[in-house]
C-alpha positions in Angstrom: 138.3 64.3 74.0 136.7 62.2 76.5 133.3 61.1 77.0 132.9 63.8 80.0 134.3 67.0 78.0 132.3 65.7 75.3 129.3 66.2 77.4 130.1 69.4 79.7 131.2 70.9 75.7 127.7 70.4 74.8 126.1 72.0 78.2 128.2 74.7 77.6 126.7 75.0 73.8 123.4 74.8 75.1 123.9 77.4 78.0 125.0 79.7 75.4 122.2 79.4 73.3 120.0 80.3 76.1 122.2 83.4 77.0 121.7 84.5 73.2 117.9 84.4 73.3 118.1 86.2 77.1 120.3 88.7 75.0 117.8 89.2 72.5 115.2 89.0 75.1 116.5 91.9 76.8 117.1 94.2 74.0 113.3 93.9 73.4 112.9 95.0 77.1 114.7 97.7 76.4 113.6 98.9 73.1 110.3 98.6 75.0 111.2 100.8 77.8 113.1 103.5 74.8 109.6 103.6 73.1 107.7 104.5 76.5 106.7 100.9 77.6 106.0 100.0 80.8 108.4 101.0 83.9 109.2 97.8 84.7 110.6 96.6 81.6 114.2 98.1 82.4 113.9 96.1 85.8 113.4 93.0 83.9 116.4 94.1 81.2 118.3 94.2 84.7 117.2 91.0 86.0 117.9 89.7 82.5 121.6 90.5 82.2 122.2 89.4 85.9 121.1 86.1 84.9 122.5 86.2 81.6 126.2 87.0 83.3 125.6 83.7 86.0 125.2 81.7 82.3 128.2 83.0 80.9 129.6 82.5 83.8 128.5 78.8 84.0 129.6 78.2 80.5 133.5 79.6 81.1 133.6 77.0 83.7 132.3 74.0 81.5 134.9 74.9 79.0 138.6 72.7 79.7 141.5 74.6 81.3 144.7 73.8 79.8 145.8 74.4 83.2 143.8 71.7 84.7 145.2 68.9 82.0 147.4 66.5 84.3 149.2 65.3 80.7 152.2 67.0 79.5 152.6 67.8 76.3 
């Protein structure tokens, strides 16, 4: 692996962290809003998972492409 994948592999491993803890950040919205929390808790769960599906998003693209690898095998 190059010096490059080496570095967008670890992006990609840090962006996923981040979408775990807006994962378990939005389940407590939501068990919030379940228990008769505050209204605005599911709009936060829902601005929560939009963002959370731009990071998984971003991560897909860090990963390689076999696709994309101009070396045959």
């Amino acid at each position: 692996m190059s010096d490059i994948e080496d570095t967008l592999g670890d992006l990609a491993e840090r962006l996923a962290g981040i979408a775990m803890d807006m994962d378990d950040l939005g389940f407590e919205y939501l068990r919030a809003a379940a228990a008769g929390g505050d209204p605005t808790h599911l709009a936060v769960e829902r601005r929560l998972l939009k963002a959370r599906r731009a990071v998984a998003r971003a991560v897909a693209a860090l990963q390689p492409n076999p696709e994309d690898d101009p070396t045959p095998l």
